[in-house]
C-alpha positions in Angstrom: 22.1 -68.6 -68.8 21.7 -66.7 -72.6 18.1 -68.0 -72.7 17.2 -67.7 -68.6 17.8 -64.0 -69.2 16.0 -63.8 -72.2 13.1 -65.2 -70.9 13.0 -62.8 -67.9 13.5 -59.9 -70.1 10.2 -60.9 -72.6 8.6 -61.3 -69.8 9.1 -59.0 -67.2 9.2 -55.8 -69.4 6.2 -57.1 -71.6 4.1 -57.2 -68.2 5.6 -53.1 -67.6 5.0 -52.1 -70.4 1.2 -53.5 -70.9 -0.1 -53.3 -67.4 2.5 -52.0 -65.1 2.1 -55.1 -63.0 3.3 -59.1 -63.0 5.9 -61.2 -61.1 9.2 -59.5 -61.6 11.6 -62.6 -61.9 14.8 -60.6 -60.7 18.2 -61.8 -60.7 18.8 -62.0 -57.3 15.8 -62.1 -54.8 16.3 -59.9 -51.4 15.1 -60.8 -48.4 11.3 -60.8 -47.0 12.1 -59.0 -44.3 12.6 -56.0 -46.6 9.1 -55.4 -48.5 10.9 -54.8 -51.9 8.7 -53.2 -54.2 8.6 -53.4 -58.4 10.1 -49.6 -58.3 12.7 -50.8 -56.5 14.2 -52.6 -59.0 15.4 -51.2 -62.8 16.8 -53.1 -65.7 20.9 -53.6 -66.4 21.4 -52.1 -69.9 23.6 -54.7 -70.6 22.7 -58.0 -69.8 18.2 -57.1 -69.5 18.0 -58.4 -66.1 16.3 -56.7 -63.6 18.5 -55.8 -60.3 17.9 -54.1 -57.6 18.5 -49.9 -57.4 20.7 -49.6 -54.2 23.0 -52.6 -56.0 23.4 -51.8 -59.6 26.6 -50.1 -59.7 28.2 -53.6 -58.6 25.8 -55.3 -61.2 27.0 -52.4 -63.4 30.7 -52.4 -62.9 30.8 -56.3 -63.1 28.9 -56.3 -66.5 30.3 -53.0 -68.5 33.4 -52.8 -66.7 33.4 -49.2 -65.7 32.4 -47.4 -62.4 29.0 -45.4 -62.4 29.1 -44.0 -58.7 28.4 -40.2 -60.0 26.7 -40.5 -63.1 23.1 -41.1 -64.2 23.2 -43.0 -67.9 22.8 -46.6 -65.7 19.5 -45.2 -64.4 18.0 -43.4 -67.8 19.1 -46.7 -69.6 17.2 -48.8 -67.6 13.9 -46.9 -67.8 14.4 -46.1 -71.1 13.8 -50.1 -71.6 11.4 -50.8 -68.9 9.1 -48.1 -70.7 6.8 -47.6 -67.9 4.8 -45.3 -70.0 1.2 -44.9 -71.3 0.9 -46.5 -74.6 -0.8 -43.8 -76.5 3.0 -41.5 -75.7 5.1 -41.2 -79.1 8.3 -42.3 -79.0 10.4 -38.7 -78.4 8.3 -38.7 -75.0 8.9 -42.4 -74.3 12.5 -42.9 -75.3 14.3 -38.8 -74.2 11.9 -37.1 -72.2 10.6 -39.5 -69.5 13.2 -41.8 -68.7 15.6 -38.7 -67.8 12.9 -37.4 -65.2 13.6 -39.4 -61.6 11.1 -42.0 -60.5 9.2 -40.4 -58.0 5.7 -39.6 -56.7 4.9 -37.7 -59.1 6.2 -39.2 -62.4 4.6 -42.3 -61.5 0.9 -39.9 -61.1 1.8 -38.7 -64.9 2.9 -41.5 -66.5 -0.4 -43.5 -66.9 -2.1 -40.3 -67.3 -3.9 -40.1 -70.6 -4.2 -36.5 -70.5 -1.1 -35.5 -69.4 0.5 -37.7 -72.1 -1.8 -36.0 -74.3 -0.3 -32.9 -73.6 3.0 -34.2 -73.4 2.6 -35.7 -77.1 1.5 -32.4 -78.4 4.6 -30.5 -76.7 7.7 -32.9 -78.2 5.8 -32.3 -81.8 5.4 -28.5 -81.6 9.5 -28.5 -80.3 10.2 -31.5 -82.7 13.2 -29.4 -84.4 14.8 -28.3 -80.9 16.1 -31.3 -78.5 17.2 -29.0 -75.9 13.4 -28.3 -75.6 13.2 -31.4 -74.4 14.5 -30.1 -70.4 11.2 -27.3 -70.3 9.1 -30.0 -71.6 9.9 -32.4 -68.5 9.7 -28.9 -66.5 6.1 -28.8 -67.6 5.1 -32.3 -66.7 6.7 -32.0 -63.5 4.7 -29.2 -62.6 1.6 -30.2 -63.7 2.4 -33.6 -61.4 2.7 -31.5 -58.5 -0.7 -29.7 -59.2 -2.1 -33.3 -59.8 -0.2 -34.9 -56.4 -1.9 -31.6 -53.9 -5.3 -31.5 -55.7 -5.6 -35.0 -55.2 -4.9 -34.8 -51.5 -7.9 -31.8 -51.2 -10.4 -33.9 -53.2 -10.1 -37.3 -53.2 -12.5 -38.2 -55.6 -10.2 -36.6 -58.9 -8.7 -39.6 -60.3 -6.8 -38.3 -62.9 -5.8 -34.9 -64.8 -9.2 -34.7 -66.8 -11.3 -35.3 -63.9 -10.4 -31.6 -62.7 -12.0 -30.0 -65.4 -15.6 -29.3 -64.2 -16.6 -26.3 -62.9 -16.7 -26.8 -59.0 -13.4 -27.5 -59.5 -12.3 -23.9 -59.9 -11.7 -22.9 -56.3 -9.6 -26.3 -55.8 -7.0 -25.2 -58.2 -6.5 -21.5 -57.2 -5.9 -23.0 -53.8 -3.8 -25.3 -55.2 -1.5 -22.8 -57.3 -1.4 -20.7 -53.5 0.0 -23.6 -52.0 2.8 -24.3 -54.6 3.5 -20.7 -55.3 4.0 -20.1 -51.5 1.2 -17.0 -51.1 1.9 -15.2 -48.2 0.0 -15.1 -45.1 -1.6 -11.9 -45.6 -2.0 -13.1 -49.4 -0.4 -10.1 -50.9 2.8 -11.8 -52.3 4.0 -15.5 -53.6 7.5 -17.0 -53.1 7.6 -18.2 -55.8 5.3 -15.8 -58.9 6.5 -18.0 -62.1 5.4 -21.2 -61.0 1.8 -19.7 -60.2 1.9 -18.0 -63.5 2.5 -21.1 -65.1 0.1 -23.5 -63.6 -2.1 -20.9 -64.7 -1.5 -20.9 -68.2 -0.9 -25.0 -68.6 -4.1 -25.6 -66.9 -5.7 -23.9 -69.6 -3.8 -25.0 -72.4 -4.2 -28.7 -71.3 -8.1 -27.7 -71.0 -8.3 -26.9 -75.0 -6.4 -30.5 -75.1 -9.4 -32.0 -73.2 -12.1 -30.5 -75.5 -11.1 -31.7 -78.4 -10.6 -35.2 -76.6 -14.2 -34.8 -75.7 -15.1 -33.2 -79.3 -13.7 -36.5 -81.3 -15.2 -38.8 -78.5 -18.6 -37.4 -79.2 -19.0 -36.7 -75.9 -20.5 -33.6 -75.7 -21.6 -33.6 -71.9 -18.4 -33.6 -70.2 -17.6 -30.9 -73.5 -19.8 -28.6 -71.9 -18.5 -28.8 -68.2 -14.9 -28.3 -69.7 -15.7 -25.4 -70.9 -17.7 -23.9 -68.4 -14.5 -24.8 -66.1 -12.3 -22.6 -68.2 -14.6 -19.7 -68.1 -15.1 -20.0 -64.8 -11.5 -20.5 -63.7 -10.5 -18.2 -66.1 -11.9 -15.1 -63.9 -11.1 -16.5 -61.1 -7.9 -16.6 -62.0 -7.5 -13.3 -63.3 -9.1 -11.7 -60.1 -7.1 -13.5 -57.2 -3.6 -14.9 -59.2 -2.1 -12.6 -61.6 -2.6 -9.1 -59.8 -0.6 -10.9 -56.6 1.9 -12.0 -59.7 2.4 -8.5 -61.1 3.2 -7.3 -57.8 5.5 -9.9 -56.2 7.2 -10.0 -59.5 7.2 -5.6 -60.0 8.6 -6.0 -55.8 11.4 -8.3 -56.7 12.6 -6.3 -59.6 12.7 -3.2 -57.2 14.4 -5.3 -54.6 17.1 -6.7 -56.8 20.7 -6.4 -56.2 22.5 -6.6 -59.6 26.5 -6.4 -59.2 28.0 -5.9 -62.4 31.8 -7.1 -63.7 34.7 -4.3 -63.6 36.3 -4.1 -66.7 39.5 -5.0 -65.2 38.2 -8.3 -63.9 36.9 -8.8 -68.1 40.3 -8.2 -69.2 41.8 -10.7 -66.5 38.9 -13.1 -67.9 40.0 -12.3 -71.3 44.0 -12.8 -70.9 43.4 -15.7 -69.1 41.4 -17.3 -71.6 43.9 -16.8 -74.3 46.8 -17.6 -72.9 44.5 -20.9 -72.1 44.2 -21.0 -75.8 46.8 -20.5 -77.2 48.7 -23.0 -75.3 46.4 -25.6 -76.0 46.4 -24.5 -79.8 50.1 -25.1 -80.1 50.4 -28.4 -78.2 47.7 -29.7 -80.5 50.0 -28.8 -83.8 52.3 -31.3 -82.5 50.4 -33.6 -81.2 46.9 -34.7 -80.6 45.8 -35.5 -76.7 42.2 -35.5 -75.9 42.2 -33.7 -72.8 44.1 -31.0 -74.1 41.8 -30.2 -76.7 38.8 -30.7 -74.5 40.4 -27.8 -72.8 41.0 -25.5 -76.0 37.0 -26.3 -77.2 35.9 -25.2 -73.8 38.2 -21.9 -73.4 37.7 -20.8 -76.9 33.6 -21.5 -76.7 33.7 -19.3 -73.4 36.2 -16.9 -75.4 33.6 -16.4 -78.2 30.8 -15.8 -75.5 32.8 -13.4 -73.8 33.9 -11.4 -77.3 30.4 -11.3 -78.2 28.6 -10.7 -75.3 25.9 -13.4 -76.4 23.9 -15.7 -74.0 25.0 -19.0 -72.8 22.7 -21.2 -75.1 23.4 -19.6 -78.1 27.2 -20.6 -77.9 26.6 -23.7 -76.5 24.1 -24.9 -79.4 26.1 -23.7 -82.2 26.0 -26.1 -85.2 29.5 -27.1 -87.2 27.5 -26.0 -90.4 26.4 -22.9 -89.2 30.3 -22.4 -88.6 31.3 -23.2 -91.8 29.0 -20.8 -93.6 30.9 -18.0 -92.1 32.2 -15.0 -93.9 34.4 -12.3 -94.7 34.0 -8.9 -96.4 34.1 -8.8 -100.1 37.0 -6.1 -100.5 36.0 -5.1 -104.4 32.7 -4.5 -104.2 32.1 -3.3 -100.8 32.1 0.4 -100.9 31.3 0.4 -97.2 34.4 -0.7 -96.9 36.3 1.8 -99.3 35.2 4.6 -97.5 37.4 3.4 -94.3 40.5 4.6 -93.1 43.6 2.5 -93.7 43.9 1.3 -89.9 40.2 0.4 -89.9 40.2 -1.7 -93.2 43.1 -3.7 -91.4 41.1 -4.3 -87.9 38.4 -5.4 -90.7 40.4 -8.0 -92.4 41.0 -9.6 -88.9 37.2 -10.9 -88.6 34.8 -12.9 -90.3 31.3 -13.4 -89.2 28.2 -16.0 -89.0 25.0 -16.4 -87.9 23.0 -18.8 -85.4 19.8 -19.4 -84.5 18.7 -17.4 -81.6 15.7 -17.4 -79.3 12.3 -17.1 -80.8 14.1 -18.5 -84.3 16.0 -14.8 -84.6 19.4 -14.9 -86.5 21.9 -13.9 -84.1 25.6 -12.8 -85.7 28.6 -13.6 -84.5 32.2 -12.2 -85.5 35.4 -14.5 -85.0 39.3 -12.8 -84.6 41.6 -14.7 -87.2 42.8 -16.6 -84.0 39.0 -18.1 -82.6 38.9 -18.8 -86.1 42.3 -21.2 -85.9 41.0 -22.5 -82.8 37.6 -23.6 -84.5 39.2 -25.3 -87.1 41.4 -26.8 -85.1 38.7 -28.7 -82.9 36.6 -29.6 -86.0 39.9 -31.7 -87.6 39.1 -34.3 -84.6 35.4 -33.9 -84.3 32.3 -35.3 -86.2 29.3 -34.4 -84.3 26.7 -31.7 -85.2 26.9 -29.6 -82.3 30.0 -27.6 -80.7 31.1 -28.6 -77.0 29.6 -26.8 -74.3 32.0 -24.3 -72.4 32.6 -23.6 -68.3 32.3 -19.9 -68.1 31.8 -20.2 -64.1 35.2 -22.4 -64.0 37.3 -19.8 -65.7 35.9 -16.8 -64.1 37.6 -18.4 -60.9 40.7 -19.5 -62.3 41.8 -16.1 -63.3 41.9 -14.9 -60.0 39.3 -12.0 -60.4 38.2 -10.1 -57.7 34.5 -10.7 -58.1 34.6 -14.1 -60.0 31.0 -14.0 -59.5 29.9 -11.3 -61.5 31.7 -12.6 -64.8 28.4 -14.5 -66.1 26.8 -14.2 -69.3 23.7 -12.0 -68.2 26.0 -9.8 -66.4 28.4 -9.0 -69.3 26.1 -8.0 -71.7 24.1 -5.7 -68.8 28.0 -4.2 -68.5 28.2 -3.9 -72.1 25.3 -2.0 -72.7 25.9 0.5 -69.6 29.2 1.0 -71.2 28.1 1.6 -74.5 25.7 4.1 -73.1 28.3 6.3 -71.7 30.0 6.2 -74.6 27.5 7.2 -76.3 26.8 9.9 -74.2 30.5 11.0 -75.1 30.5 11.1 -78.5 31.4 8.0 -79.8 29.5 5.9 -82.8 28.5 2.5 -81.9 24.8 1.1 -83.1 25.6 -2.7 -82.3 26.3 -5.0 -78.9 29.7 -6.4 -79.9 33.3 -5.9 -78.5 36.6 -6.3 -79.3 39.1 -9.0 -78.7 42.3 -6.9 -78.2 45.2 -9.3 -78.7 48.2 -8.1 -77.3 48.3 -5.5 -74.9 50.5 -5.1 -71.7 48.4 -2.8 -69.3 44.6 -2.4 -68.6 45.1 1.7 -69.1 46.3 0.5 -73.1 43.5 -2.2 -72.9 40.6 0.2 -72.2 42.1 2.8 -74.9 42.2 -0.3 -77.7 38.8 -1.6 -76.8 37.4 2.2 -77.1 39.2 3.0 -80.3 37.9 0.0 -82.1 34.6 -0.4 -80.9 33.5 2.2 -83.3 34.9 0.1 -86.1 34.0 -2.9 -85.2 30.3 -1.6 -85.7 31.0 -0.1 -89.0 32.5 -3.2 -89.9 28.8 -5.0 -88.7 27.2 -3.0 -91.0 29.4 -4.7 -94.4 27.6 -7.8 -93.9 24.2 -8.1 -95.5 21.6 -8.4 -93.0 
């Protein structure tokens, strides 16, 4: 049986990988009657033998032991070894990006494409340091499969991506980008402005791609056309496309309701999240249970989110050695920090602080109560991985029975963080950073409000001790 299955598996994912074609010899043939095709079938991670899609969770369950009704690792698995994939695609796109992205129309219209691979190669090494890249990358590809799949249906002679670039071409794909970007029928306005814009823009970054293809091929022809095709579709562009972006998007922004959290539905948040904590917190000093403290790393992640007002990603991809470099003010040789009031150099002793990366490779700071800082520590005794565990924000903002549960999201607590800062501002009161305060333990939202006022102040003095 050992050596049946080792047989199939040489040759049945040799024949995929090399020509995309072959007798599949699958473990259990289906009936005539039902036209099975080759992408009907995947591979069992397990036991390499190829089973049929619509019967792999019993294939599945009977071989691992476990039930895989709602989740997709069987799936990724198994096109992760099939590896239908052009062979010039390095092995980040082969073995993370593609076999996440579902089997469709259009991946199998990409996958062979030697262009789109091309472009695909040159993505995963410019984002080589960041794996969570690795979601716009597939967003990209998916996209430009979509262009690929409508163009093709308008002109049937383009075979493939590179067979777009020549300069007759131009006309095809601003129709094209209309019909995916939903321009309306008096061809004002798109439904949808971003996906036009960016058609626009990876066209003509997967038309330098081409050149140089054409440049190291020696073929200086087809060079020519290319870039006559990016001049001319350039202008086009410019003249029909990104005016009707500017004003769908500048009509939207207009149009757009934004409802922002009341602070007492924050506090409610916040007091729900801590009791959360600290509950969790004690039972792990006694005793260690994993779902419990899967519940503290999620409620103190979403705690630190909601202290700092910081977005969703930059919590969510903290590193454990970014953590550990935190902190705390040098009390001797701070003067800073001599010049504050008693009460202010004890709300300063309660924090330390460290920095993450942010977006465009910025060093976003982060400041941690004495009790977040507990909590931290306490997840990292019983976790090795590099990465912190992801939070529910959404979860919790229902749980603590706010009254709008839906206005406690990331974006919308640091738009109510800056309005309030503004009026504060506007009444006298110093504050030169985005942060808030974690108020501990206070019994009304009147006493709440008056804490988080009082300290705020001090908490941006206390900002300024760090170096930068």
């Amino acid at each position: 049986m050992f050596v049946l299955i080792a047989g199939t598996e040489k040759n049945d994912i040799s024949a995929c990988i090399t020509r995309n074609d072959g007798e599949l010899l699958v473990e259990r043939r289906s009936n005539k009657m039902f036209n099975r095709l080759p992408s009907d079938y995947t591979v069992c991670s397990k036991c390499k033998a190829f089973i049929l899609k619509y019967t792999r969770r019993h294939h599945t369950q009977r071989r691992i032991g476990t039930k895989t009704k709602d989740t997709r690792a069987v799936s990724v698995l198994g096109r992760t070894i099939i590896g239908r994939i052009h062979p010039e695609a390095n092995s980040v796109l082969r073995l993370r990006v593609f076999p996440v992205l579902k089997e469709d129309s259009i991946v199998r219209l990409i996958r062979y494409d030697e262009l789109v691979i091309a472009f695909g190669n040159q993505q995963c090494e410019k984002y080589k340091s960041s794996e969570h890249h690795d979601a716009m990358i597939r967003q990209k590809l998916r996209r430009l499969g979509r262009l690929l799949e409508v163009m093709k249906n308008k002109q049937p002679e383009i075979t493939d991506f590179a067979s777009i670039y020549f300069p007759w071409y131009s006309n095809c794909c601003i129709e094209t980008i209309n019909t995916l970007a939903g321009l309306s029928l008096c061809g004002k306005f798109y439904k949808i402005p971003s996906l036009a814009s960016s058609l626009g823009g990876l066209i003509k970054e997967l038309g330098k791609i081409v050149i140089n293809c054409y440049i190291r091929k020696e073929n200086y022809e087809k060079k020519l056309l290319a870039e006559d095709f990016l001049k001319v579709f350039s202008e086009d562009f410019a003249t029909h496309v990104t005016k009707t972006i500017a004003e769908t998007m500048n009509q939207h922004k207009r149009r757009k309701r934004v409802l922002l959290p009341s602070k007492s539905d924050i506090i409610k948040l916040h007091n729900f999240l801590q009791d959360k904590r600290r509950t969790a917190y004690n039972f792990l000093k006694e005793e260690f249970s994993y779902e419990v403290w899967l519940t503290l790393a999620k409620a103190m992640l979403t705690s630190v989110q909601v202290f700092n007002r910081r977005r969703a990603k930059k919590i969510e991809r903290t590193f454990i050695e970014d953590y550990k470099a935190y902190e705390g003010i040098n009390y001797q040789s701070n003067e800073m920090y001599e010049a504050l009031s008693s009460q202010s150099k004890q709300i300063a002793k309660r924090y330390v602080r460290f920095t993450l990366r942010g977006k465009l490779g910025r060093t976003v700071p982060v400041l941690l109560t004495t009790e977040l800082r507990d909590c931290f520590d306490m997840i990292l005794k019983y976790r090795k991985q590099k990465y912190l565990l992801a939070y529910d924000l959404l979860q919790y903002a229902i749980e603590c029975d706010a009254e709008n549960p839906e206005t406690l999201r990331a974006t919308e607590l640091r738009k109510h963080n800056n309005i309030s800062r503004y009026l504060e501002a506007a009444q006298g009161v110093d504050i030169n950073d985005d942060d808030d305060d974690d108020d501990e333990d206070d019994d009304t939202n009147s006493e709440c409000s008056e804490r988080i006022e009082m300290t705020i102040s001090i908490l941006m003095k206390i900002m300024k001790l760090y170096p930068a």
